[in-house]
C-alpha positions in Angstrom: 1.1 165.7 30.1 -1.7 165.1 32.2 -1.8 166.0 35.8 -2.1 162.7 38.1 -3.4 161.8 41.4 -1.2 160.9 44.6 -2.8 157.4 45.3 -1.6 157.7 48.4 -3.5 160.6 49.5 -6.8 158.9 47.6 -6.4 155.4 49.8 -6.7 157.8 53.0 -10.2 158.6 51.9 -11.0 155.5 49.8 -13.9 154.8 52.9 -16.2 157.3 52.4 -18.0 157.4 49.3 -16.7 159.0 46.3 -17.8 161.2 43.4 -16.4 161.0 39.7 -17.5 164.4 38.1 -15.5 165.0 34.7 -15.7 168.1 32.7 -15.3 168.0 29.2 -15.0 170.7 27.8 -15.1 172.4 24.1 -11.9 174.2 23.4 -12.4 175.1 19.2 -12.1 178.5 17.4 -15.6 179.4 18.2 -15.3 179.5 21.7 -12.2 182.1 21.5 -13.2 185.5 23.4 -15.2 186.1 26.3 -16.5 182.4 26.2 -13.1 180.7 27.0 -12.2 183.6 29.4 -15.4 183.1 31.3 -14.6 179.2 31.2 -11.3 179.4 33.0 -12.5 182.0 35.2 -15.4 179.6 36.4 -13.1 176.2 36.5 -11.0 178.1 38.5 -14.2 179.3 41.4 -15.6 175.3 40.8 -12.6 174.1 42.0 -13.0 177.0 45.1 -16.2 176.5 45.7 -16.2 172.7 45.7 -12.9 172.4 48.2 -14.6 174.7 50.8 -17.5 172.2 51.3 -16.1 169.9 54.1 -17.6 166.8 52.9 -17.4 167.6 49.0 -13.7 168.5 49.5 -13.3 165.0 50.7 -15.3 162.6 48.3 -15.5 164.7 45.0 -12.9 163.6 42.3 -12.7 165.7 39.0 -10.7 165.0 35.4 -10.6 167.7 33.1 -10.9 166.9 29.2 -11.3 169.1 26.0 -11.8 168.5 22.9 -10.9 171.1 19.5 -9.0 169.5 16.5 -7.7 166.7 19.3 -8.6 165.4 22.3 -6.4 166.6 25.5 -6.9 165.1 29.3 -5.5 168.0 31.1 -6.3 166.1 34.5 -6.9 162.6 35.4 -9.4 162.3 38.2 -7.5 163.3 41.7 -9.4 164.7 44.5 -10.8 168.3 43.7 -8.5 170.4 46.1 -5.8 168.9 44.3 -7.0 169.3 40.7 -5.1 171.8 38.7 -6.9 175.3 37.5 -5.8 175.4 33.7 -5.2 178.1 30.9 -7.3 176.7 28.4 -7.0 178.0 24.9 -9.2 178.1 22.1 -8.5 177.1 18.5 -9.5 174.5 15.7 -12.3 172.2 14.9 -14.5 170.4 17.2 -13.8 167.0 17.6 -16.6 166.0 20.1 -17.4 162.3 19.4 -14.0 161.7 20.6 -14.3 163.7 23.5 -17.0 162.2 24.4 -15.4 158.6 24.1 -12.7 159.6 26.2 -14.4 160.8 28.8 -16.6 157.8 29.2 -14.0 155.4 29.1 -11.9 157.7 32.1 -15.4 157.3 33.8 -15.2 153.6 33.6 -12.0 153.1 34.5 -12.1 155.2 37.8 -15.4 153.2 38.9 -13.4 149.8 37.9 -10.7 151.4 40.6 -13.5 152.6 43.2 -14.7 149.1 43.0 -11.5 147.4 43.8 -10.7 149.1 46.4 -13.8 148.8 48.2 -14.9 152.2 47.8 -18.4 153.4 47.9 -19.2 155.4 44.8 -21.8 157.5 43.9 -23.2 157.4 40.0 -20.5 159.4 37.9 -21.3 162.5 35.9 -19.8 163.4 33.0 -20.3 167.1 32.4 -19.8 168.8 28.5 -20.1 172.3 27.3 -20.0 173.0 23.8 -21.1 175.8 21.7 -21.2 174.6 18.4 -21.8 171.7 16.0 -19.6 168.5 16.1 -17.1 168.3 13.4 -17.1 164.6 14.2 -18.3 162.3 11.4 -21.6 161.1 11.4 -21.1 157.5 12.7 -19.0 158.4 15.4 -21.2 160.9 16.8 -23.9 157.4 16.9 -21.0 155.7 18.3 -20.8 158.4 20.7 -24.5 158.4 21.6 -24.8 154.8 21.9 -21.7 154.6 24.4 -23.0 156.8 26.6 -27.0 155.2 25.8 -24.8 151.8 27.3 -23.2 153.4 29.8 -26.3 155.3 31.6 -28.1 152.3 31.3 -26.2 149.7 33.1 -27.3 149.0 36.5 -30.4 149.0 38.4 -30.1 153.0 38.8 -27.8 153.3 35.3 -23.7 154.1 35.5 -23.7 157.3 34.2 -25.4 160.6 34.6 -24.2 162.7 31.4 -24.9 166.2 31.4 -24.7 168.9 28.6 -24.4 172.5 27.9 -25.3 174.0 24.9 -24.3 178.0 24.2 -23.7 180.2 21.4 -24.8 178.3 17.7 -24.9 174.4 19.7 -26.9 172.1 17.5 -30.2 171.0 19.8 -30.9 167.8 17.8 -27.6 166.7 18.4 -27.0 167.0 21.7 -31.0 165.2 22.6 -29.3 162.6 20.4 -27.3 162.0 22.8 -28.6 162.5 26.1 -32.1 163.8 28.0 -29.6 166.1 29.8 -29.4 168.9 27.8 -29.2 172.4 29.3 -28.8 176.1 27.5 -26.5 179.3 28.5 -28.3 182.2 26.9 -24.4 184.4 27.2 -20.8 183.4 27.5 -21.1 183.8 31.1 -20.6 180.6 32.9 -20.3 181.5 36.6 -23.7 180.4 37.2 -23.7 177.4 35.6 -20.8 176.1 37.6 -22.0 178.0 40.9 -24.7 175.7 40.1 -22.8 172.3 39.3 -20.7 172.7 42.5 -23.9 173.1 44.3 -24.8 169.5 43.1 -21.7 167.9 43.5 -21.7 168.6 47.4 -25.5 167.9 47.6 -24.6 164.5 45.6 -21.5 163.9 48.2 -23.5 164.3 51.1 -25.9 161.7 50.0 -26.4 157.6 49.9 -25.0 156.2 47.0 -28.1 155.6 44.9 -30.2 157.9 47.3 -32.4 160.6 44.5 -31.4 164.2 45.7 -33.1 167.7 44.4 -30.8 169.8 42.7 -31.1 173.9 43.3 -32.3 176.1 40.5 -30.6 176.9 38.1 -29.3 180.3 37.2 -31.2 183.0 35.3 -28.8 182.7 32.1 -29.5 178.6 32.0 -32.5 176.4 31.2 -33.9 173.3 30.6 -33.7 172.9 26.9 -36.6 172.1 24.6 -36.5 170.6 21.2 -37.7 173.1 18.5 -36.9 176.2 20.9 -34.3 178.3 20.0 -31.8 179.7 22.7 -33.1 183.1 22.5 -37.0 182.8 22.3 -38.7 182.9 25.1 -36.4 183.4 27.4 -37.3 183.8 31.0 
């Protein structure tokens, strides 16, 4: 069962604005090893690194969903200190379109609640690693695309900022297909990357809603995919 968050606890900090960051991330056979050892290592410093900011702590709410042969919310959004630090385990196919369907509809709903309650909110980011192709059928991975293709573009300044990471044999095509935010590991070593995404959430939580903020480098094992690049040419 999913972890929830104490509303009570929430309402004390409903006046400052608030960031919805979820994770979703890709739990199937192929990421068994190093990769998912690395993974819970690094969920476990995010959470860290992101609680010792004193504004972050405050304002940054996380949900954690994965996706293998089924789709599992292992946290609803609750403030970050409170989220829990999960053994995740690897195993089965790669269900990704439903991840991804999920995760955008736990976006919405916790923007519908920011909203009624008067709560400033930052635009949401929904955050996916994966490291292989979708197992997904075709037309739900265009369902997929054109859910979050809705969702980012909503708004003067869009709803949704979706983000993804793409190691090991990750299909380029398909993850451009579905957003301009796409982003290589060259290892199984994601310290960096999530050194890197806690950097942005506090940078993001200290802000004006709708203010544009610089995000820091990233790390030497990430880059900015290209199409038609593979993950190990070139690499600098």
């Amino acid at each position: 069962m999913a972890k929830q968050f104490n509303m009570d606890d929430f309402i004390k900090s409903c006046g400052e604005p608030h960031l919805a960051c979820a994770l979703l991330l890709d739990v199937s056979g192929s990421m068994a090893g190093d990769a998912i050892n690395s993974l819970n290592n690094s969920i476990k410093q995010f959470k860290y690194n992101v609680s010792d900011d004193p504004v972050a702590r405050n304002r940054v709410d996380v949900a954690l969903i994965t996706f293998g042969s089924e789709v599992k919310v292992v946290s609803d959004f609750m403030p970050v200190t409170e989220m829990p630090v999960p053994v995740l385990r690897a195993g089965g196919r790669t269900d990704m379109a439903a991840g991804i369907d999920k995760a955008v509809d736990m976006v919405k709903e916790r923007t519908g609640l920011y909203h009624n309650l008067g709560t400033p909110c930052h635009k949401p980011w929904i955050f996916m690693i994966t490291d292989g192709l979708s197992t997904s059928s075709e037309s739900a991975m265009m369902q997929a695309a054109q859910k979050i293709k809705m969702a980012e573009s909503k708004g003067s300044n869009g709803h949704l900022s979706f983000w993804a990471l793409g190691t090991g044999d990750y299909d380029q095509d398909e993850l451009f297909s579905l957003t301009k935010r796409v982003i290589e590991l060259r290892n199984q070593d994601f310290r960096g990357v999530f050194d890197w995404l806690s950097e942005s959430m506090a940078v993001i939580s200290q802000s004006r809603p709708g203010e544009d903020v610089e995000f820091g480098t990233l790390p030497e094992n990430v880059r900015k995919a290209e199409r038609g690049r593979r993950i190990d040419e070139d690499w600098y």
